[in-house]
DSSP file (Angstrom, degrees, kcal/mol; ACC not computed):
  #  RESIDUE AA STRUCTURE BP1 BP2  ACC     N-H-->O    O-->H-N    N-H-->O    O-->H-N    TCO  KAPPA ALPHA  PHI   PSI    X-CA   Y-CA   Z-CA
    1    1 A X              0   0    0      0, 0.0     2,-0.1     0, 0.0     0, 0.0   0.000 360.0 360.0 360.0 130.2    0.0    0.0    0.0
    2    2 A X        -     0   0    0      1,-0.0     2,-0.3     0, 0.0     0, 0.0  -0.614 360.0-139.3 -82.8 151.2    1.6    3.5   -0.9
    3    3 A X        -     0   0    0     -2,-0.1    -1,-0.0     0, 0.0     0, 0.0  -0.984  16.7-117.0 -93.2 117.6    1.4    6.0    1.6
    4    4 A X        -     0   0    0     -2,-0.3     2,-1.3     1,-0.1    14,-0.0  -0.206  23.1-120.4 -50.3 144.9    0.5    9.9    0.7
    5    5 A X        -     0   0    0      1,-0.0    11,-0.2    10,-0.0    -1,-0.1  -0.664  26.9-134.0 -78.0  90.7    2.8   12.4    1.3
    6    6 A X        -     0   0    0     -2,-1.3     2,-0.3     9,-0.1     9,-0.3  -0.182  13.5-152.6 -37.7 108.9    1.4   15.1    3.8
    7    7 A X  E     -A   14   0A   0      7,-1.6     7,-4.0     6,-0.1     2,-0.7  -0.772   8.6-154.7 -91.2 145.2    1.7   19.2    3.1
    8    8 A X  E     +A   13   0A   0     -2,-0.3     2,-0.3     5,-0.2     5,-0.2  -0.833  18.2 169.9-110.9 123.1    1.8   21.2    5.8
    9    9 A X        -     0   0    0      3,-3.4     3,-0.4    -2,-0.7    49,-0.1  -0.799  58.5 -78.4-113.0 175.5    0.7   24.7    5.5
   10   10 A X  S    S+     0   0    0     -2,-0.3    -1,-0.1     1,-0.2     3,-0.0   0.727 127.7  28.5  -5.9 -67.1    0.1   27.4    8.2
   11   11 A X  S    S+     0   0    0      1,-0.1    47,-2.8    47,-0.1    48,-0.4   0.530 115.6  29.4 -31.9 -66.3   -3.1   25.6    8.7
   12   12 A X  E     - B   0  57A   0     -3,-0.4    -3,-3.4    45,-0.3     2,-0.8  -0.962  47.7-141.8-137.9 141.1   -3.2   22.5    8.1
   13   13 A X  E     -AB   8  56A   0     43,-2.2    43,-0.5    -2,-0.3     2,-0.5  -0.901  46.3-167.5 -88.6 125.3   -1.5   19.3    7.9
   14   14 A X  E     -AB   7  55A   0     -7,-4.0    -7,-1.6    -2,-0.8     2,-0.5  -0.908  20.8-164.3-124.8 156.7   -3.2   18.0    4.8
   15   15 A X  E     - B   0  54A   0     39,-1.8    39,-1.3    -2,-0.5    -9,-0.1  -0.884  31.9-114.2-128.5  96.6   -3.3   14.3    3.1
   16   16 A X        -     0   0    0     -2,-0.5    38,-0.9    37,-0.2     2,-0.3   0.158  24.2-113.4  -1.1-171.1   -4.5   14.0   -0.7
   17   17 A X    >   -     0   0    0     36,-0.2     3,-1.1    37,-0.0    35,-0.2  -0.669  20.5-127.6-107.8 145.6   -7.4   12.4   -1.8
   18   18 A X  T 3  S+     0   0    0      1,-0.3    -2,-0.1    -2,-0.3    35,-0.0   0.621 104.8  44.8 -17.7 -55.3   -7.0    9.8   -3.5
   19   19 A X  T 3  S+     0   0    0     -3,-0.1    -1,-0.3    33,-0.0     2,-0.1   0.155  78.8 139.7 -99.0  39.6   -9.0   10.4   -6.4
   20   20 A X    <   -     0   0    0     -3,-1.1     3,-0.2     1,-0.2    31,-0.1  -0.409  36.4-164.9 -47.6 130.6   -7.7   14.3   -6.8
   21   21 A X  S    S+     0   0    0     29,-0.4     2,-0.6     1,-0.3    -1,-0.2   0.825  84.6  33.6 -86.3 -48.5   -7.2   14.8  -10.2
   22   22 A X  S    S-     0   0    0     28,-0.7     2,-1.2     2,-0.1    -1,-0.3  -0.902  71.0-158.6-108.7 108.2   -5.0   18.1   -9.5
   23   23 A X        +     0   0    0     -2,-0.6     2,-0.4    -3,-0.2    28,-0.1  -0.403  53.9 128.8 -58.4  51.7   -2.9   17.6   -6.0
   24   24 A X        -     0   0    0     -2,-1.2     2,-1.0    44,-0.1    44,-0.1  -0.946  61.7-142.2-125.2 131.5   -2.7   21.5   -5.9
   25   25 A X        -     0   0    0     -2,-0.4     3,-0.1    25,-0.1     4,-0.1  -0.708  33.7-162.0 -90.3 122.2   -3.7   23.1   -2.9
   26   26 A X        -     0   0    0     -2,-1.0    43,-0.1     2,-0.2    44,-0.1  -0.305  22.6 -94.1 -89.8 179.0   -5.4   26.2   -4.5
   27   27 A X  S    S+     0   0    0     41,-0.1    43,-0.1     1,-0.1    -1,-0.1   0.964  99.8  64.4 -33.5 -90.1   -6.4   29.6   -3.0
   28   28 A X  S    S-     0   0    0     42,-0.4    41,-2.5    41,-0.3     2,-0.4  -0.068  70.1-175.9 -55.5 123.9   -9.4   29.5   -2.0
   29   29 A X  E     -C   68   0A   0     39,-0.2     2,-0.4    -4,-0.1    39,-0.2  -0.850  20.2-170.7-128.1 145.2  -10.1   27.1    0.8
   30   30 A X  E     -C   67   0A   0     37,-2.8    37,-3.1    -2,-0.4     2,-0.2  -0.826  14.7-155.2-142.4 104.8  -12.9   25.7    2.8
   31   31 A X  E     -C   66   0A   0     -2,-0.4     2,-0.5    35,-0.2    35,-0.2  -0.566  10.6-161.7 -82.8 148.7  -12.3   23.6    5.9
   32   32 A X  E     -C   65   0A   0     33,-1.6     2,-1.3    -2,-0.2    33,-1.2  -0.969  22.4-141.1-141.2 123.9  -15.0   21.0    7.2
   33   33 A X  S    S+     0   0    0     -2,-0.5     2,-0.3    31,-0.2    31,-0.1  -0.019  77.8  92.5 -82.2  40.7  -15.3   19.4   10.4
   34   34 A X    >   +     0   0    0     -2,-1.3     3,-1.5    31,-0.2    30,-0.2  -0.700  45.5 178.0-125.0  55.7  -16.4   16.1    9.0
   35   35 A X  T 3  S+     0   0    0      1,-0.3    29,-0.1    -2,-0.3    -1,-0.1   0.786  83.4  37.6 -72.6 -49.2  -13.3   13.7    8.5
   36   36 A X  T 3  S+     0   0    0      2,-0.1    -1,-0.3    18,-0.0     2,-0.2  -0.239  84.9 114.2-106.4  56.4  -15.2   10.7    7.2
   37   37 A X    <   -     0   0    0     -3,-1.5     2,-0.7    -2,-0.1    47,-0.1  -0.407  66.8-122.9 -80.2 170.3  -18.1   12.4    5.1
   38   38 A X        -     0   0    0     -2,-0.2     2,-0.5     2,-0.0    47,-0.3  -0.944  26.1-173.8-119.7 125.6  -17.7   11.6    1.0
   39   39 A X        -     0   0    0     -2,-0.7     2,-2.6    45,-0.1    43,-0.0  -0.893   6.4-163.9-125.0 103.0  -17.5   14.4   -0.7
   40   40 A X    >   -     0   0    0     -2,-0.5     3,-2.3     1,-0.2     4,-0.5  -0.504   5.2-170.2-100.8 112.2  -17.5   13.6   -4.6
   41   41 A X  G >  S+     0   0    0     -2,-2.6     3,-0.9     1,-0.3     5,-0.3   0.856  73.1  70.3 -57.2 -32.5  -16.3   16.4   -5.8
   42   42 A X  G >  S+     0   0    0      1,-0.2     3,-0.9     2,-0.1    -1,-0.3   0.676  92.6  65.9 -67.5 -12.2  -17.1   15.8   -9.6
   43   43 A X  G <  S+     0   0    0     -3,-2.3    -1,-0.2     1,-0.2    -2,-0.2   0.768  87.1  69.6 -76.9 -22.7  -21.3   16.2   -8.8
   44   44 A X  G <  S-     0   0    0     -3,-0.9    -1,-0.2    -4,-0.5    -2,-0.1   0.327  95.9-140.6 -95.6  10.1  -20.8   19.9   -7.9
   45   45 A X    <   -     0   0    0     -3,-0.9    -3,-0.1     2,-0.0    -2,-0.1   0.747  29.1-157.1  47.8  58.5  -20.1   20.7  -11.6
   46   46 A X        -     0   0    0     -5,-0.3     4,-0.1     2,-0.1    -1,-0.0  -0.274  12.4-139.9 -69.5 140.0  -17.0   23.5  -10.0
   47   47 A X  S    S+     0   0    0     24,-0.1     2,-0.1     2,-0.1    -1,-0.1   0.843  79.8  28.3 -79.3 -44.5  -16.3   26.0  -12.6
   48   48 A X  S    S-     0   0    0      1,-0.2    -2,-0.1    23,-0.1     2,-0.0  -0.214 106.4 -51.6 -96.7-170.4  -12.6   26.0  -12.0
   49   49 A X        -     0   0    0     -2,-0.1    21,-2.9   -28,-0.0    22,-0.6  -0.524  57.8-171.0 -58.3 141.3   -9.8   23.4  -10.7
   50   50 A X  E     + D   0  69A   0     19,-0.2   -28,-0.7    20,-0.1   -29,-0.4  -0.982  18.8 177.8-140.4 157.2  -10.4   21.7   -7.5
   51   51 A X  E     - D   0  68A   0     17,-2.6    17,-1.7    -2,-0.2     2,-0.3  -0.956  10.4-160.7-136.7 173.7   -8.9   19.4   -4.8
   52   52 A X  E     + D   0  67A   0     -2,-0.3     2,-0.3    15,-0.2    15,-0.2  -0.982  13.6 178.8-144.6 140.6  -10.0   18.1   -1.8
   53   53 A X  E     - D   0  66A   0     13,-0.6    13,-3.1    -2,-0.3   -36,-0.2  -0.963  35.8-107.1-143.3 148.0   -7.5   16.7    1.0
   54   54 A X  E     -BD  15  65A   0    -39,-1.3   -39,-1.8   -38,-0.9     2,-0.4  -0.359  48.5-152.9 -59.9 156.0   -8.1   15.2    4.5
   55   55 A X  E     -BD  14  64A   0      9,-1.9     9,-1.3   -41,-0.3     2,-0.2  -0.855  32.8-163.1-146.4 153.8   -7.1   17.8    7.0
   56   56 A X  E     -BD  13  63A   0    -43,-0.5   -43,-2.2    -2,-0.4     2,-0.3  -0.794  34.1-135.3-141.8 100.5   -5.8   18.1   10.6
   57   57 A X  E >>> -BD  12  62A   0      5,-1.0     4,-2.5   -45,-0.2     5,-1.0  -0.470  16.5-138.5 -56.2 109.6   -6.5   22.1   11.7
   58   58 A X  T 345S+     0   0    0    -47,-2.8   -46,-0.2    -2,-0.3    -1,-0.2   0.621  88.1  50.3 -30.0 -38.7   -3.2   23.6   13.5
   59   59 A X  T 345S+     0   0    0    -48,-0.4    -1,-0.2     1,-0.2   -47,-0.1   0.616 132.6   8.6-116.6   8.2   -4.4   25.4   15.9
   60   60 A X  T <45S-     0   0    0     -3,-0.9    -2,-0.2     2,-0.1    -1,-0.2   0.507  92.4-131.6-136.2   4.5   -6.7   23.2   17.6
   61   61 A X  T  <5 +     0   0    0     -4,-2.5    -3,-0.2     1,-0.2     2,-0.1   0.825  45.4 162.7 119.1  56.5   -5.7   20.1   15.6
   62   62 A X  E   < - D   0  57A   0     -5,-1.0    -5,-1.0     1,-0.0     2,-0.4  -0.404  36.4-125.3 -81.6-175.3   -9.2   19.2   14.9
   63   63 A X  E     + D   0  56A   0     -7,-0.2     2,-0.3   -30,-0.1   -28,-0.2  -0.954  49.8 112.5-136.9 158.1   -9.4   16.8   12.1
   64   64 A X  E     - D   0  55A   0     -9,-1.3    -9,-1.9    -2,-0.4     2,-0.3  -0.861  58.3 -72.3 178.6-148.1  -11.6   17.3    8.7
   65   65 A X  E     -CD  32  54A   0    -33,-1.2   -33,-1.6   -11,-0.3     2,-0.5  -0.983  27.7-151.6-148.1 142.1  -11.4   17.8    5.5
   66   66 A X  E     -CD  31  53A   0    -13,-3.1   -13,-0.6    -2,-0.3   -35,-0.2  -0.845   8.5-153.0-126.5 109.2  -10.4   21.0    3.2
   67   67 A X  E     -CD  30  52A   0    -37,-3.1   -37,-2.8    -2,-0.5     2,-0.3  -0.715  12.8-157.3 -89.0 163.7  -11.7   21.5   -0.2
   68   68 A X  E     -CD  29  51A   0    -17,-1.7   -17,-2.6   -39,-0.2     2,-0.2  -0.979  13.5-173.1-160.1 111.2   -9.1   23.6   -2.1
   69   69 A X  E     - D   0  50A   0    -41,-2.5   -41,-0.3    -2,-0.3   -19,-0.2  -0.947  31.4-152.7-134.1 160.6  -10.7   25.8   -5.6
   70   70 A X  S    S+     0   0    0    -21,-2.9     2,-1.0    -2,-0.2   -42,-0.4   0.889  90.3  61.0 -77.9 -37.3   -8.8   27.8   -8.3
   71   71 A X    >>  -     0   0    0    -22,-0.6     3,-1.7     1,-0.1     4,-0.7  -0.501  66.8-159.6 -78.7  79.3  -12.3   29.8   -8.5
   72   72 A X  T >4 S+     0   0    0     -2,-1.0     3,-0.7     1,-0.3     4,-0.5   0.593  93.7  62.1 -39.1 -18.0  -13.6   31.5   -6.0
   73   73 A X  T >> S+     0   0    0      1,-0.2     3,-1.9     2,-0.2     4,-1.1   0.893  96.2  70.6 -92.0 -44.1  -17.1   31.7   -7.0
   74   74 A X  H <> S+     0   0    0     -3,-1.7     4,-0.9     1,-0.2    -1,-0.2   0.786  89.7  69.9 -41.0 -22.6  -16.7   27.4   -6.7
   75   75 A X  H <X S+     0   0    0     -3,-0.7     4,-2.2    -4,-0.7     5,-0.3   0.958 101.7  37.6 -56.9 -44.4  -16.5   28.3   -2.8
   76   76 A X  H <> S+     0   0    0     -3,-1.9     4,-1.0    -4,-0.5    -1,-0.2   0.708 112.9  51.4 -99.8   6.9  -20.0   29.2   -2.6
   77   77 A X  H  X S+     0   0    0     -4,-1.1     4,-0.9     2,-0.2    -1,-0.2   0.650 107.1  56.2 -83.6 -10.0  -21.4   26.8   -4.7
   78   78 A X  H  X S+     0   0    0     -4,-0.9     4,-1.2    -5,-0.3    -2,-0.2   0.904 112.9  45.6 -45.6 -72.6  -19.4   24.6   -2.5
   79   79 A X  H  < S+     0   0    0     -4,-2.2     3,-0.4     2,-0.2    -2,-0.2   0.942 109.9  56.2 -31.7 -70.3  -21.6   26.3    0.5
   80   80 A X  H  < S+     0   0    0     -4,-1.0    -2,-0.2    -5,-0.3    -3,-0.2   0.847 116.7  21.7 -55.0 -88.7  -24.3   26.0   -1.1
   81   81 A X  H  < S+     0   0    0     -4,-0.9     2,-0.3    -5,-0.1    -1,-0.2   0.229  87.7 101.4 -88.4   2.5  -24.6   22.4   -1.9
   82   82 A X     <  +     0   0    0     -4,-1.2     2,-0.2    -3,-0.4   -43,-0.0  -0.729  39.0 172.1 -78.5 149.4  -22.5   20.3    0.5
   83   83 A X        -     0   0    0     -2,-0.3     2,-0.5     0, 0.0    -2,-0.0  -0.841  28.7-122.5-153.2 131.6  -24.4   19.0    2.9
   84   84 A X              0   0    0     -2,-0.2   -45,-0.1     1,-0.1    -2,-0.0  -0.518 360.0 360.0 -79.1 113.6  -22.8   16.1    5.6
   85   85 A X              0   0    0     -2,-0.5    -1,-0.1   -47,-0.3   -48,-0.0   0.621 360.0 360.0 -96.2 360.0  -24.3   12.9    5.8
């Protein structure tokens, strides 16, 4: 089993997802306190590049997951239509 490589930013420690197409952590970011939700990222029809990585928050090292867009206007459609099951 390969392991992912963690990046750490300011923020976050963060862990790939597997099915990323682009491993780029982009501007615009939205953390979610929901570590084992499914997020399939390809239903939200995103105008721009996205990625999505498992996440560990720095400064209180809560754990979640950080969706990552080139577009900002994908943030609130992001908003908008995630919902945690």
């Amino acid at each position: 089993m390969a392991t992912a490589k963690s990046i750490d930013t300011l923020d976050y420690k963060l862990f790939p997802s597997p099915r990323n197409v682009h491993r780029i952590v982009f501007e615009h970011q939205v953390f979610v306190p929901y570590p084992y939700a499914l997020i399939v990222m390809d239903e939200f029809y995103f105008k721009g590049r996205y990625s999505l990585f498992s996440a560990c928050r720095m400064s209180d090292g809560k754990m979640g997951q950080v969706a990552t867009f080139e577009d900002a206007a994908d943030v609130e459609i992001f908003n908008t239509k995630f919902v945690p099951d």
